[in-house]
N, C-alpha and C positions, 0 to 999 in steps of 0.2 A: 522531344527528348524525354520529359517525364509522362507518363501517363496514369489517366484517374484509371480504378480497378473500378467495372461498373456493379452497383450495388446489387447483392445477391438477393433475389424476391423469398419473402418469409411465407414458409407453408402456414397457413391455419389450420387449424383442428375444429372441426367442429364435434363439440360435445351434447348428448342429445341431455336435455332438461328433465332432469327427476323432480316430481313434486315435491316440496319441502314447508315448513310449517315457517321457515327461517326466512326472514327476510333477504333480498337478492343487495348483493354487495356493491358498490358504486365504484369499487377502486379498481384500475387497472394495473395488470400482472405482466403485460406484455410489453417485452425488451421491444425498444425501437432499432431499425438495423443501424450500425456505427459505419459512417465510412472513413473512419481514420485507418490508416493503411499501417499493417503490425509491425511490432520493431525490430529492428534489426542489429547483429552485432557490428563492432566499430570496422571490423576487418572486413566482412561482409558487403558496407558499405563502400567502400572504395576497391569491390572485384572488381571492375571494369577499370581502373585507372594503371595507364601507361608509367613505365619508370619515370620519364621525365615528372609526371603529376605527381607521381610520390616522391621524389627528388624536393618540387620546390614543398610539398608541405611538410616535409623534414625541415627544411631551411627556416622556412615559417614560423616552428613551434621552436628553434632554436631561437631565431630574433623574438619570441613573442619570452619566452623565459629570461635572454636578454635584456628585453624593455623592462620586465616585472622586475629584477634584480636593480637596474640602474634609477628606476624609479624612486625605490628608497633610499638611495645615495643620493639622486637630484634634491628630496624631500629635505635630507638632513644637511646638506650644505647652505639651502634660501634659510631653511631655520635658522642657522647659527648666523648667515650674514645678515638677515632681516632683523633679529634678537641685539646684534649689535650695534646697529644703525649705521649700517656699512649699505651707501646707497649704489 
């Protein structure tokens, strides 16, 4: 279903050595190659999904805004009845 993108091989360059009075540098310049795979937009990511998939993740983000909302009603009802020693 998903597959890794195989890692692209990095050209080298070979630079030929001028003489120089300056001491030679120790640090390295060179990007190592990234395989995280680039990103992508949110509609992008779900081209391949069927009406029904986009159907229930409609439903999904409805009940997930749902739970968020009733959540802080659940919160402040235990408050008040916790507060009053209502067991």
């Amino acid at each position: 279903m998903f597959r890794r993108k195989q890692p692209v091989p990095v050209e080298e360059t070979v630079q030929e050595e001028q003489p120089s009075d300056e001491p030679k540098s120790t640090t390295v310049d060179e990007k190592a190659p990234s395989n995280d795979p680039p990103p992508v937009s949110f509609f992008r990511l779900f081209r391949f999904a069927t009406k029904g998939e986009i159907l229930l993740n409609c439903v999904g983000i409805v009940c997930a805004i749902a739970a968020g909302a009733a959540q802080v009603r659940i919160c402040s009802v235990l408050d008040d009845t916790l507060s009053n020693g209502v067991a």
